[in-house]
C-alpha positions in Angstrom: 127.3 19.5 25.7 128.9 16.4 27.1 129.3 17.5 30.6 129.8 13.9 32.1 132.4 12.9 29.2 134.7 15.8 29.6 134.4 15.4 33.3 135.3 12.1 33.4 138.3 12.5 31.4 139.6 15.2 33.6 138.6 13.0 36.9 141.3 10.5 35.6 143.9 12.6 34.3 144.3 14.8 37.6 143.9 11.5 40.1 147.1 10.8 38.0 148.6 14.1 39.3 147.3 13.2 42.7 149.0 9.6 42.5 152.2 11.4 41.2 152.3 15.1 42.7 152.3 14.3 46.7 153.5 10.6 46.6 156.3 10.2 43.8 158.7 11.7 45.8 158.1 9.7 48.7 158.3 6.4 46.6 161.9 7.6 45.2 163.0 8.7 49.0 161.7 5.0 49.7 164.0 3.9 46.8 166.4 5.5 48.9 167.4 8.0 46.5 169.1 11.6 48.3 166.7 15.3 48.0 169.0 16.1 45.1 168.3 13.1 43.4 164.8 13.7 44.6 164.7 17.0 43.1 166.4 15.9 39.8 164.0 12.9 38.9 160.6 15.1 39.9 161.9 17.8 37.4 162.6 15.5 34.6 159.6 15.0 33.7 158.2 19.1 34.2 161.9 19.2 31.5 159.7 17.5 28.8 156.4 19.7 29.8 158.5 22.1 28.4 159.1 21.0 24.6 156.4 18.3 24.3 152.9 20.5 24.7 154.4 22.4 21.6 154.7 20.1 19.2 151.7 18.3 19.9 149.7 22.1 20.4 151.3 22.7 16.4 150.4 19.1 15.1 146.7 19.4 16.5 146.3 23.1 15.1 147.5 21.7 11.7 145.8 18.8 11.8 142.4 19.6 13.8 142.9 15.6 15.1 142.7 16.4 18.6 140.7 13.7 19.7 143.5 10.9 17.7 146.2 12.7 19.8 144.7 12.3 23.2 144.5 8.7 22.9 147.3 7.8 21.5 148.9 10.1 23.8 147.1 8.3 27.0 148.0 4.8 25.6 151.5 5.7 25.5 151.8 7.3 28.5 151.1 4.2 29.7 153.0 2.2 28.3 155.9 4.4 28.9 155.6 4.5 32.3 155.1 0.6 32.5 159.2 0.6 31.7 159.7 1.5 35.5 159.3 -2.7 36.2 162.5 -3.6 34.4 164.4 -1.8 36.5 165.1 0.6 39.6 168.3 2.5 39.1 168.5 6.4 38.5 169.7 6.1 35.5 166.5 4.1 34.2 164.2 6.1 36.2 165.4 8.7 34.5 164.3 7.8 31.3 160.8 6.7 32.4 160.7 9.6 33.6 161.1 11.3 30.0 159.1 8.6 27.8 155.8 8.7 29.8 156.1 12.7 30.5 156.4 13.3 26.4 153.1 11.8 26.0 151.5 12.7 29.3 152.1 16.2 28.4 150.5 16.2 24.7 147.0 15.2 26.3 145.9 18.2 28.3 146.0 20.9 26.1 144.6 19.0 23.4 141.6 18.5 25.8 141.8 22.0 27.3 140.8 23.5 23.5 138.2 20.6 23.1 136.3 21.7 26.2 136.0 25.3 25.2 134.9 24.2 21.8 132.4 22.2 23.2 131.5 25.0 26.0 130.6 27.4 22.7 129.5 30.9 23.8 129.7 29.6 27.7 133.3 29.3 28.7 132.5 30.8 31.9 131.6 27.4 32.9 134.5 25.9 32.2 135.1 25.6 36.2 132.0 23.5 36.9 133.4 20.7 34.0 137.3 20.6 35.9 136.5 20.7 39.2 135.9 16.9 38.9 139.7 17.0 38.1 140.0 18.6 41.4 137.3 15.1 42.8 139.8 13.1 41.3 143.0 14.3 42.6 141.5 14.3 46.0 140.3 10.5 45.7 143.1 9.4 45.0 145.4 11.3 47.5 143.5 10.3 50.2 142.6 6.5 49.3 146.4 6.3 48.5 147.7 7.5 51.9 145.6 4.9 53.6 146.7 2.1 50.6 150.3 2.5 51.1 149.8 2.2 55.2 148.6 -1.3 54.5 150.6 -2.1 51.4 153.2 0.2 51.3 154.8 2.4 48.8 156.4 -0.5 46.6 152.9 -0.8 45.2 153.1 2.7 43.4 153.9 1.9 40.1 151.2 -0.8 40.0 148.4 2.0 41.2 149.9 4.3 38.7 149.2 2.5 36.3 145.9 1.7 36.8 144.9 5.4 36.8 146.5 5.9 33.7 144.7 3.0 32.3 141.4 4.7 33.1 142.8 8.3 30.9 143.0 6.2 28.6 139.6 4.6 28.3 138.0 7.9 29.3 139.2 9.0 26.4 137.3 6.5 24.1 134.2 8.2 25.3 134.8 11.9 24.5 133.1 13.1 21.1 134.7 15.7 18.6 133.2 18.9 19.2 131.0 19.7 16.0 132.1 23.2 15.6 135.4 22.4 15.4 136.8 21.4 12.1 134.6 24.4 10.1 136.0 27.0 12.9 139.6 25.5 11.6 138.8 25.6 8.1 137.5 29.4 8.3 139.9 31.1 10.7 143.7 31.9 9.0 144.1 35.0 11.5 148.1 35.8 12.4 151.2 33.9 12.8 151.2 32.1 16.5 154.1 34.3 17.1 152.8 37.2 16.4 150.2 37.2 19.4 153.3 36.5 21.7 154.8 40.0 20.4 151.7 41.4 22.0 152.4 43.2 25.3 150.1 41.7 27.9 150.6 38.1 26.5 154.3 38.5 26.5 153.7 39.7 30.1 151.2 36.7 31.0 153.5 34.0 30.1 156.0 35.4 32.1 154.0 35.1 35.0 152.2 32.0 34.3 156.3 30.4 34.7 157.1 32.4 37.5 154.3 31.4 39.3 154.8 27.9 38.8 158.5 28.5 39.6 157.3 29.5 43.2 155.3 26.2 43.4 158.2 24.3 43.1 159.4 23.0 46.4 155.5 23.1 47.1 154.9 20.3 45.2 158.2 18.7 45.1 158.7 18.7 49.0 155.9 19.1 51.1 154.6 15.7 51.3 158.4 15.0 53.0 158.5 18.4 54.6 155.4 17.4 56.9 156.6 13.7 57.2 159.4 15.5 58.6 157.5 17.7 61.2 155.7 14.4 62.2 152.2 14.9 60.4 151.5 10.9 59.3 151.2 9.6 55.4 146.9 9.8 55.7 147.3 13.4 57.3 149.7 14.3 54.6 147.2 13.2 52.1 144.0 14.6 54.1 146.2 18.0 54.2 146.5 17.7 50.7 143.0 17.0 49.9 142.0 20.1 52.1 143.8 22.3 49.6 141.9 20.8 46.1 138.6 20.8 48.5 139.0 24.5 48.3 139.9 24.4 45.3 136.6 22.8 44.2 134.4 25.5 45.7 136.7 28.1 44.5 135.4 26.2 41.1 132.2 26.6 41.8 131.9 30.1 42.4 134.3 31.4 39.8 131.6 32.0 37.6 130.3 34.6 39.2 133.4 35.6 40.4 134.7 36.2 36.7 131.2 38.8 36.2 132.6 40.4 38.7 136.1 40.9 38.7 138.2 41.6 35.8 141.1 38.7 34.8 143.7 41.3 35.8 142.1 41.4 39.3 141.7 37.6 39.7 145.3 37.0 38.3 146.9 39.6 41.0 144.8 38.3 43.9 146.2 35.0 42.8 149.7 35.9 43.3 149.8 38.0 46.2 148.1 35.1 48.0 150.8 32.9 46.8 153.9 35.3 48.9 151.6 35.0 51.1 151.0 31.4 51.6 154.7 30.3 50.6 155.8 32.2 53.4 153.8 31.0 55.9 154.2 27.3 55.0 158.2 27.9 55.1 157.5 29.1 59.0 154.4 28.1 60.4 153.8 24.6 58.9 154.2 22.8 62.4 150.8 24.6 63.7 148.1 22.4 62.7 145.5 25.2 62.5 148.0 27.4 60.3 148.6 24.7 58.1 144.8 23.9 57.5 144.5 28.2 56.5 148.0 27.6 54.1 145.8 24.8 52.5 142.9 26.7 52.1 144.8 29.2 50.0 145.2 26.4 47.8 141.9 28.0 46.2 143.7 31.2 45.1 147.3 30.0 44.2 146.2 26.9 41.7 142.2 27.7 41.5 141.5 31.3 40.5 145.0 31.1 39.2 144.2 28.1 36.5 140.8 29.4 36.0 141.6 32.9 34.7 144.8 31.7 33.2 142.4 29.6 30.8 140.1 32.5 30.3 143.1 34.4 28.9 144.1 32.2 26.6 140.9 31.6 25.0 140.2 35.3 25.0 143.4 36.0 23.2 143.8 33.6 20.4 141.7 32.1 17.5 140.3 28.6 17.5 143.0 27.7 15.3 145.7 29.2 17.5 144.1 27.5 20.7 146.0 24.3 20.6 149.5 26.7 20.8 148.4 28.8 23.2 147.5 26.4 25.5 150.2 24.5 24.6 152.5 27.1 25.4 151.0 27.9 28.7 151.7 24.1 29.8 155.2 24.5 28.1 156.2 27.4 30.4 154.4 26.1 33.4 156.8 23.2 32.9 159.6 25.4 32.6 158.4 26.9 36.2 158.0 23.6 37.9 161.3 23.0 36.5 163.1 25.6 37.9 161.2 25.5 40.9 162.1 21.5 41.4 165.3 22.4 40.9 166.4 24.7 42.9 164.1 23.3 45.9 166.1 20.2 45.5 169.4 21.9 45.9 168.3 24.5 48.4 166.3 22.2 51.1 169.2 20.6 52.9 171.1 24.1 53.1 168.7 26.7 52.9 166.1 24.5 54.8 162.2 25.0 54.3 162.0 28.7 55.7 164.6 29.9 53.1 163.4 27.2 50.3 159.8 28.6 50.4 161.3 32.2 51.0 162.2 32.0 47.1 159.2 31.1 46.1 157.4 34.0 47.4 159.8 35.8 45.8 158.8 34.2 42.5 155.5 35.2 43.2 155.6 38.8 44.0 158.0 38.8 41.2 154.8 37.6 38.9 152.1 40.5 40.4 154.9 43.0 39.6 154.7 41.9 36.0 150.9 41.8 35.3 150.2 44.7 37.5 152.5 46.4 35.1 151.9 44.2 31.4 148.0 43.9 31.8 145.8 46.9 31.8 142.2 47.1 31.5 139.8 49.0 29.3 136.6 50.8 30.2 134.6 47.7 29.7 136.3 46.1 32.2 137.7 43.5 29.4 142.1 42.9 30.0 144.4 43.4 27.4 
């Protein structure tokens, strides 16, 4: 098993989301552009998450050229977000915006089903290969909050796209999981949308949106929201680097913590920590050592969160459904963060952060309601 290979890739593609999650909407406020705007341009590209992952989920279960998709999808991601040179208006931003997220967004879940094929009869330790996702996204948060002291944040783009350089080459170095073209060439199984008429998948995807629906103004908003309570640009990335840190050890440990617990469990715990934290970042985010706890529930809301979610998926479908049902599960995240963008965008300046992440905790108790209610367990302790 190449444990290094897949590792690195993932170390690249989630410094990306580190470059991008806390620090694009700082560059576009430093663009001068209003929190509507703000809002608008962060969801744009969470619009194409949506439709793009299924397409390229269907042409890599047809196909079985997973590997081919991946980097030509990293190349083009590049080179799609290289457009954001020639110019600086909305408009144009706009449409980087869209190019770079349609490619962007046929890479992971690509990669997510060539990890478990890989990982074989172990895809318990699928945690231990992306936590280094988790290494990279805290890299690069907190080397960027110290860069853009020195050289501000007109030298985003450039930095951008230097990460996504290095998805690109990482992807040179994976190799084709052996099992997976005669696993393709044996399974037929069901229609994909068959296993979506199923109850507790229905039920799952439901959640797996609403839950990224309440993460909206989270990640669309914070890094301004504790600008604005006077935390400076290196705090704001050590604060977010506290939450993948715990992240990383939630990682670590969810091995064991999956022999334990049922997915069910996990999943609930995951979203009653989220009300939980949402609400207490919307009021208590000016008290350092409350802030640090809201961080360190980072571990449940994204980490056990992520981890069972991919458990599910890989539980539920063939080998030659994997492609579309991660796919999907990126696709309806998207759809989530969205939403959540969205309406975080139009609610901050009226609503303000109290009410903004009010919503979200609504969107997450909304979530629990719906897997405590579509998933049930059997005697085995396996969810279904």
């Amino acid at each position: 098993m190449p444990y290094w290979r897949l590792s690195n890739f993932y170390f690249f593609y989630f410094a990306l989301l580190g470059a991008i999650a806390p620090y694009v909407p700082l560059y576009f406020a430093h663009l001068g552009f209003s929190p509507a705007r703000i809002g608008e341009l962060v969801a744009m590209p969470m619009v194409m998450r949506c439709l793009a992952p299924n397409l390229w989920g269907w042409l890599g279960d047809k196909t079985g050229q997973r590997l081919r998709i991946i980097r030509w999808g990293a190349l083009l991601t590049l080179l799609g977000f290289s457009l954001i040179f020639i110019s600086k208006s909305y408009a144009w931003l706009a449409l980087v915006m869209f190019v770079h997220a349609f490619f962007w967004h046929a890479i992971l879940p690509q990669f997510e089903v060539i990890t478990f094929e890989h990982l074989s009869q172990r895809p318990q330790d699928y945690s231990r290969i992306r936590l280094w996702g988790s290494v990279g996204f805290i890299v690069t948060v907190v080397l960027l909050g110290y860069v853009f002291v020195d050289l501000g944040l007109g030298s985003f783009p450039w930095l951008v796209c230097l990460i996504m350089l290095g998805i690109w080459l990482s992807s040179l170095l994976v190799p084709k999981a052996k099992t997976q073209a005669a696993r393709l060439q044996s399974q037929v199984g069901y229609g994909f949308f068959s296993y979506l008429q199923q109850r507790p998948i229905g039920a799952f995807y439901l959640a797996v949106m609403l839950m990224q629906i309440s993460h909206g103004p989270y990640y669309t908003f914070l890094s301004v929201y504790l600008t604005e309570l006077g935390y400076s640009r290196s705090a704001v990335g050590w604060l977010w680097s506290l939450g993948v840190l715990a992240e990383i050890g939630l990682f670590i440990y969810m091995p064991k913590l999956l022999l334990r617990f049922s997915l069910r469990h996990v999943l609930l715990a995951s979203f009653a920590l989220a009300a939980v934290r949402w609400l207490a970042l919307g009021y208590l985010a000016d008290q350092l050592l409350c802030l640090i706890v809201i961080q360190i529930l980072h571990a449940a809301t994204f980490g056990s969160f992520h981890a069972a979610a991919m458990q599910f998926v890989q539980r539920q479908f063939p080998s030659n459904r994997q492609g579309q049902g991660q796919a999907l599960y990126v696709s309806l995240s998207g759809v989530g963060a969205a939403i959540g963008a969205l309406y975080a965008g139009y609610m901050w300046s009226a609503a303000g952060a109290a009410g903004t992440f009010a919503v979200a905790a609504g969107a997450a108790t909304m979530a629990l309601i719906i897997v405590w209610m579509g998933l049930t367990e059997h005697r085995n302790g396996q969810t279904a």
